[in-house]
C-alpha positions in Angstrom: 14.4 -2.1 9.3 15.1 1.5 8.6 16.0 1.0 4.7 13.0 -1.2 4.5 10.5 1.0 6.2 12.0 4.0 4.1 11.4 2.3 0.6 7.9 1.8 1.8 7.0 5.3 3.0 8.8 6.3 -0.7 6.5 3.7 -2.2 3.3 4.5 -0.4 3.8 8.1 -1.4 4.6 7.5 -4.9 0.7 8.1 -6.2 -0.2 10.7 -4.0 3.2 12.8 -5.1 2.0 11.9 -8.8 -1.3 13.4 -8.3 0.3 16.6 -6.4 2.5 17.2 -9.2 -0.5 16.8 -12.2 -2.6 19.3 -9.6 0.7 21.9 -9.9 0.8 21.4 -13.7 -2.4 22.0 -14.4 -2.7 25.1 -12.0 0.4 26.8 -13.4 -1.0 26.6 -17.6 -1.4 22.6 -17.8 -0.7 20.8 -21.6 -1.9 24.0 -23.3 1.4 25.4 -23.2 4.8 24.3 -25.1 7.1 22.6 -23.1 9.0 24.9 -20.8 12.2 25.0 -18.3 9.0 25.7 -15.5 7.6 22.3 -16.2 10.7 20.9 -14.1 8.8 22.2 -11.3 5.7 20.6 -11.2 6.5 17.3 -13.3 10.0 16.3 -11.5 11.0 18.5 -8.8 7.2 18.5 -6.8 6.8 14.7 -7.2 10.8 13.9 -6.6 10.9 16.1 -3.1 7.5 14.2 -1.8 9.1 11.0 -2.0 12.4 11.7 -1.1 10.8 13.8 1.8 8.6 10.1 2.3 11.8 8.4 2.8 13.5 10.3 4.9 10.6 10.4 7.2 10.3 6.7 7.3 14.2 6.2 7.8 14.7 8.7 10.6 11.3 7.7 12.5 12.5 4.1 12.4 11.8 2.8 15.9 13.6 -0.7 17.4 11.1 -3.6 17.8 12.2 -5.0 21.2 12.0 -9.1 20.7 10.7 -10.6 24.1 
């Protein structure tokens, strides 16, 4: 149940990560710049930690469903 809650914690917080990560771009110069070793930040790293951090929540918080 863990893996399975995980993925979907990771997938629920796919869009809102994206959005984060568009809302760093723009604030830090946005498309009117070249591309740049900062654009890591905002484009991969932001989104990538969200999710990853999504997962992890949902795999450690994973509670046993006691069957009756």
């Amino acid at each position: 149940m863990g893996v399975a809650r995980a993925v979907v914690f990771a997938g629920v917080s796919f869009l809102p990560a994206i959005l984060v990560g568009i809302f760093a771009f723009m604030a830090m110069g946005g498309p009117d710049q070249d591309w740049a070793d900062w654009m890591w930040l905002p484009c991969y790293i932001v989104p990538g930690t969200l999710i990853g951090a999504a997962g992890m929540y949902g795999w450690k918080t994973s509670a046993d469903v006691d069957l009756e």
